[in-house]
Every structure is written in C-alpha cells, then in structure tokens.
C-alpha angles and dihedrals in degrees: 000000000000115000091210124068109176099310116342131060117253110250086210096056098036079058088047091047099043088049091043090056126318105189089065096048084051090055092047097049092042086047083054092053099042088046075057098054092039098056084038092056097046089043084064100040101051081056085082134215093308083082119081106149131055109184108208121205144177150120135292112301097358097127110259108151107042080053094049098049082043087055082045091060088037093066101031083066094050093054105270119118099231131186138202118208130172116241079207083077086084108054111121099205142270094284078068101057120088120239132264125229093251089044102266134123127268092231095180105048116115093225086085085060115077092225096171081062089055101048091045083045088051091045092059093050103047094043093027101028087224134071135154122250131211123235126218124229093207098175086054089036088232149111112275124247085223119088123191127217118227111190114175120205122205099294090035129145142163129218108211110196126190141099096269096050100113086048100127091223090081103051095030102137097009129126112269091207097069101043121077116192122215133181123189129180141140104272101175123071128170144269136200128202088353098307135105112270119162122022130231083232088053088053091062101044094055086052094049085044094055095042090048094054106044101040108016100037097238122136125233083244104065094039077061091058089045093038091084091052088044087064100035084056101052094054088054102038107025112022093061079064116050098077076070102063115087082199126073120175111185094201088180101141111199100212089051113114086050087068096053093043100103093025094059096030086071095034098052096038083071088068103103119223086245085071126111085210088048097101092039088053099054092037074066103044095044087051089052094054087065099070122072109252116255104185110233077240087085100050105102106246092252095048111121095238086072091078092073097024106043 
C-alpha cells in the first residue's frame, strides 16, 4: 500500500509499514531527507562566489535549523567555507515586543528583531566580506556583551536561520546577487479512511510541544496558549514572504508521530480537566494513539527530528 495519498501520508499504511519493518522505512525516509539537503546544497554551490548569503525561513518547529547546519556541511565538503548564524542574534529583548491583548507578549513580531542592525550588518559583509554580529543573552532576554567577528574569504557564504529571515527590511538596498532565499516547512499531514486526519499545523505543534519541554522548559501547556499567537503571527510576519524563496524544502517525514507517541502521551496527560487546552489535549492524544509506537532510539543522531526529540 502506498503511504502517500495526494498530499498527505495514509495513517493505515504508515502503521503497515512500521509493523512490516521500521527500521527500513526510517532509512528511506532519512535517505529522503538527506537527497533534500543534497540538491539544496548543490543548488547553492553552483551559484558561485557571488553568493554570500543564503536567508532560511519557516514556520514554527519545521526544522530549520537541524537542515541549515546539514546544507553547511554540505558545502563545506564540497570546498565553501559555510556558515551557519542565528537570525535570533538579533533579537533586542522583551522590553522591545509589543503586547498582546491578554498581556502577553507578542513573541513572534518582527519589531523585537533590529532589524536596521541586520541590514547594516548584511551590507558589510556583501561589499566588505566581514561584519560583526551580535550575540543574544536569552536567559537574561538581551542583547550579549560578546560580538563575533565574521570574516568571509574568496568562496565564502553564510547561512542566516530564523523566522523572519525572507522580511524585506533586512535585505531593503542590498545587492540581490549576493543574497539566496529558502523556506522550509512540513507540507504533508496525514488522512484516515479517506478522510483528513492530522494537519500539517498539528505536526508541527507536536514537534514544538515536544522542543519546548525537554530543552526550554516550557510545558506543553503553555505552547498550547502561545500556539494561537504562533500562528497569528506567522500569517502576518512569514506568509507575505514566501512567494520570495527560490528554495522550498517540504521537511514533512511520514513515520513521525510515531515517534512522539510515548513522549506527548505523558506530557499531555499532565493537562488537568479544569483546563481550557483539556479537550485539545485528549483530541491529540486520542489522534497519537492511532499510530503504532517507533522509540526515538531508532532515529539516526543527525535525523531532523533530533532537533525536538533529542
């Protein structure tokens, strides 16, 4: 049976095909992923050294930056010095981001970004191949005492990661034929019976939950109460600019929520029924359940899934 049906994977044949064998639908997907990162990385190099810098976008969780720092070795293998930076490195601090309705912070606005440092910071290195970049103190939410230095030689390029990467502010009077644009995002979800089943959207949210709990201490209850302005933001802030990549990576992988399975199931059972994210909690959960269990034990070190797993 085929695991794909249009454009979404098949619940009922990604169960077949993890009970079949796993480990070889693992490789094949891995293999998919690495083909990806191969063609993105020789699209870039046969650019030349006229192009220094590669902008990387996506959405939340879609596993931007475990595919960027993949390209860099990519390229560095095939003899350009490449670079991978953080747009995040620009952030100027919560004092900076403007205030949501409820109080909270809109986390994804661009006016948190300075973005007048990272187009100045763009210009040196396209017209003096050097700048210096900033760095961020995110425990403390500002800017770092600590510069570095990015100097590029001859065959030279950077590879600038971070949500806001395709924003026109940070690239306004620069020269275009220096500057490469990328989006990357899960495209596929999934259907049942015929009908649709798991979103690309809820994808990514297992794999944000999942980031956010392990390394950022941050429950999967409260990425649920952000999720909304995630989303909000993204349609603001991200969608108006990906006409503008020459790039797309759809870095959807078919045997995933397997994956999460065990990992969710104990963070979401922590959500309490007094909870407005309680029945979006146990609609997951009960979604999840339908798909056979694969331990992250099996997921090679360098998948991308690694990046919200471990």
């Amino acid at each position: 049976m085929n695991a794909i049906l249009s454009d979404a994977f098949e619940t009922e044949a990604i169960n077949e095909g993890i009970a079949s064998g796993f480990p070889e639908m693992i490789r094949k997907t891995e293999a998919e992923i690495e083909r990806k990162v191969e063609e993105t990385a020789e699209e870039i190099f046969k650019r030349g050294e006229k192009l220094k810098i590669v902008l990387v976008s996506g959405r939340s969780a879609s596993g931007k930056t475990t595919f960027t720092r993949k390209v860099c070795e990519k390229l560095l293998e095939k003899g350009r010095e490449a670079r991978h930076i953080a747009l995040d490195d620009f952030l100027l601090g919560l004092g900076y981001m403007p205030v949501n309705e409820d109080g909270t912070f809109d986390m994804e606005s661009i006016a948190g970004l300075d973005t007048a440092l990272a187009n100045e910071t763009f210009r040196l290195l396209l017209t003096e191949g050097k700048a210096d970049f900033p760095t961020f103190d995110f425990p403390n939410q500002r800017r770092g005492e600590k510069w570095n230095r990015v100097e590029l030689g001859k065959n030279g390029i950077v590879m600038i990661e971070g949500i806001h990467s395709l924003n026109p502010l940070l690239t306004e009077n620069l020269p275009e034929e220096g500057i490469l644009r990328m989006f990357i995002e899960p495209k596929k979800g999934y259907i049942k019976n015929g009908e649709k089943f798991f979103s690309p959207e809820e994808v990514r949210l297992i794999r944000r939950m999942t980031r956010d709990e392990l390394f950022r201490g941050w429950s999967a209850e409260k990425t649920l109460i952000q999720w909304k302005s995630v989303l909000s933001g993204e349609k603001i802030y991200i969608e108006p600019y990906i006409g503008s990549a020459e790039i797309k990576i759809d870095s959807s992988m078919d045997f995933e929520p397997a994956v999460f399975v065990d990992i969710l199931s104990e963070m979401l059972s922590k959500i309490r029924k007094e909870s407005p994210f309680f029945d979006t909690a146990k609609d997951l959960l009960e979604k999840l359940s339908c798909f056979n269990k694969i331990s992250p034990d099996f997921l090679p070190k360098d998948s991308l899934l690694r990046e919200f797993v471990g």
